[in-house]
C-alpha positions in Angstrom: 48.0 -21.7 23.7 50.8 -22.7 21.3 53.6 -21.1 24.2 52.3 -23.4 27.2 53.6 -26.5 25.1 57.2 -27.2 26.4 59.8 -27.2 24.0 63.5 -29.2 23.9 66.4 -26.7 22.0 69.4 -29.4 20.1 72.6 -27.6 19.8 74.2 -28.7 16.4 77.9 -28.8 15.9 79.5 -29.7 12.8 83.3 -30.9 11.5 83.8 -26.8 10.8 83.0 -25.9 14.7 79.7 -24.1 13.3 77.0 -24.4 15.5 73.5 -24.1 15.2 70.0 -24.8 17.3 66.3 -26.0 16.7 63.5 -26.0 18.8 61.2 -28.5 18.5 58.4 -29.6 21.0 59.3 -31.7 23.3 55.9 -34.5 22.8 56.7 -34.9 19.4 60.2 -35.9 20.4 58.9 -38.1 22.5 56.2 -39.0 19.9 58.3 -40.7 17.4 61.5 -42.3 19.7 61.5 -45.7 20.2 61.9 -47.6 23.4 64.4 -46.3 25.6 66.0 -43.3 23.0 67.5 -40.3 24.5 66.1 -36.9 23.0 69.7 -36.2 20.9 69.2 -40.3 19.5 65.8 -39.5 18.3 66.5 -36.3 16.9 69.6 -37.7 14.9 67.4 -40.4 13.7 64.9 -38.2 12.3 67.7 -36.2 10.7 68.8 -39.1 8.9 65.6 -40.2 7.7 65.0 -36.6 6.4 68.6 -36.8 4.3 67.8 -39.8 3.4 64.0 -39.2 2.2 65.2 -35.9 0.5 68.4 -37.2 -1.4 66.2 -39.7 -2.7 63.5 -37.9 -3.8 65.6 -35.6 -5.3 67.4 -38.2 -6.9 64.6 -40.4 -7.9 61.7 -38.1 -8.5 63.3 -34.9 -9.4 65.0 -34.0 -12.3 68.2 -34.6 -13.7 70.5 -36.2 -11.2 74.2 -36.3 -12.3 76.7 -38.7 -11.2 78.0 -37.1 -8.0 74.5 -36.3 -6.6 74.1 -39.9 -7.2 77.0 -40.9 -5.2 76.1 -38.6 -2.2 72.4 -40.5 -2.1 73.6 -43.8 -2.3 76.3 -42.7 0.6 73.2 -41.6 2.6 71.5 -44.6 2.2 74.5 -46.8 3.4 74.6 -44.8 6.4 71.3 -44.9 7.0 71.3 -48.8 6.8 74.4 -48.5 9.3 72.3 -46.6 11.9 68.6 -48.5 11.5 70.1 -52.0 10.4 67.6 -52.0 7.3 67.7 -50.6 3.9 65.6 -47.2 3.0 63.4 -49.6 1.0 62.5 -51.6 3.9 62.2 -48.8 6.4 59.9 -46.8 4.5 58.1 -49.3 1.8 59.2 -47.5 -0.6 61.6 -49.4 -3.1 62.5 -48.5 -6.3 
């Protein structure tokens, strides 16, 4: 059963030319874009929100962040306020 639901493959390149794929199926991408979103908008968006929901969970709820793990989560959270127009906080209800 689980092989007759379609899938959509991402290719992933990063600044080091390193490349990389994931398969996900394709109703669940469709499942959480918004409006009009192309399949490669929505998929960056839920990448950011997983950075951005790990860094601070690591940050807030693990232990022992120093100062540059710090710095990378509240870079991450810029960003991600950059890309969805609202804070983390506001996105998620989940303010600190």
């Amino acid at each position: 059963m689980t092989d007759e639901v379609d899938t959509t493959t991402i290719s992933i390149s990063t600044d080091d030319e390193t490349t990389d794929d994931v398969t996900v199926p394709s109703g669940l991408i469709d499942l959480v874009a918004e409006g009009d979103q192309t399949d490669a908008e929505t998929i960056a968006d839920v990448t950011m929100l997983s950075f951005a929901s790990r860094a601070h969970h690591i940050v807030h709820h693990g232990e022992g962040a120093d100062e540059e793990l710090e710095a990378q989560e509240a870079r991450i959270m810029d960003l991600f306020e950059e890309r969805f127009g609202v804070t983390y906080g506001e996105a998620t209800g989940h303010q600190h």
